[in-house]
C-alpha positions in Angstrom: -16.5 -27.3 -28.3 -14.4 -24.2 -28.3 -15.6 -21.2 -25.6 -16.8 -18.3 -26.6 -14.9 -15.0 -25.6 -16.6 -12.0 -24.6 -14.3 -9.1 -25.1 -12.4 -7.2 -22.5 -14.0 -3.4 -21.3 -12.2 -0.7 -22.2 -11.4 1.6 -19.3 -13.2 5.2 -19.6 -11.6 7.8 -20.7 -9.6 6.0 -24.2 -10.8 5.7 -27.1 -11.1 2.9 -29.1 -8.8 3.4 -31.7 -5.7 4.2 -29.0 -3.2 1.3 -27.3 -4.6 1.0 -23.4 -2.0 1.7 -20.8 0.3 -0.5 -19.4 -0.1 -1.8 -15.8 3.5 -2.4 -14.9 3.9 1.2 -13.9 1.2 0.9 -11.2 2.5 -2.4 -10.5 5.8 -1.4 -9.4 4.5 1.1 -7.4 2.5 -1.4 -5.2 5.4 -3.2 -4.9 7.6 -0.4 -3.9 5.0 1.0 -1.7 4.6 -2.9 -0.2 8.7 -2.9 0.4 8.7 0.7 2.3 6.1 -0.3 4.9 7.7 -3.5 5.4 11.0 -1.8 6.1 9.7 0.5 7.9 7.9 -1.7 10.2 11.0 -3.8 10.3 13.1 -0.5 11.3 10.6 -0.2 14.3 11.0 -3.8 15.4 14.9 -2.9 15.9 14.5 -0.2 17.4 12.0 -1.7 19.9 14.9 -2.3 22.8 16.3 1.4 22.4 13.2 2.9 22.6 12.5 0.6 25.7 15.9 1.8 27.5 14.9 5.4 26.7 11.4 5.4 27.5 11.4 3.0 29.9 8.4 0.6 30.2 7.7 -2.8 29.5 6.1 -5.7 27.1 2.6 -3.6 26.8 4.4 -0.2 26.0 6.3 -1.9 23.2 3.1 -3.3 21.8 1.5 -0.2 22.2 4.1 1.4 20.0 4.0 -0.6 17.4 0.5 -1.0 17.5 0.2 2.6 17.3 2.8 2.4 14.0 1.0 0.1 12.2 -2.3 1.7 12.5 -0.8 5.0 11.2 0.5 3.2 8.0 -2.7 1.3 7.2 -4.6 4.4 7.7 -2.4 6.3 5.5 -2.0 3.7 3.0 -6.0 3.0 2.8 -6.6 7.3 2.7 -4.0 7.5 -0.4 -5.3 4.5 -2.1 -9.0 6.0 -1.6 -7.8 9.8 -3.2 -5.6 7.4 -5.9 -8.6 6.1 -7.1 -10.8 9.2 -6.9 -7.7 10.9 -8.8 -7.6 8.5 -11.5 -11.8 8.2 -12.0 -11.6 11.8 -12.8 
């Protein structure tokens, strides 16, 4: 017994008539974006014992600093995928 397929929404904003867009280009920029913040955060990481020799401290301080990092990128990344959104809705 063959399934019956409901047909796909268009997205708002194209008509019915044009081709809809292609999602590769987002795509690779999640991808890109995903890449950056994991270099970055692997930049920190070797950086770690330098910044412990110049600042001084121990264990904690290092957590604290890269605890500190990785909140700033996941609050910047969660704030420009919130604007992305509100960007591409209007």
């Amino acid at each position: 017994m063959p399934v019956p397929v409901t047909p796909t929404r268009r997205p708002v904003g194209v008509p019915p008539g044009q081709a809809l867009p292609s999602p590769a280009p987002t795509l690779a920029a999640a991808v890109l974006g995903f890449f950056v913040i994991t270099l970055d955060a692997l930049v920190v990481n070797v950086a770690l014992p330098s910044i412990q020799d110049d600042l001084g401290g121990g264990v904690t301080g290092l957590q604290w600093v890269m605890d500190g990092y990785t909140l700033m990128c996941a609050a910047l990344l969660l704030s420009s995928g919130a604007l992305c959104e509100k960007e591409t809705r209007s």
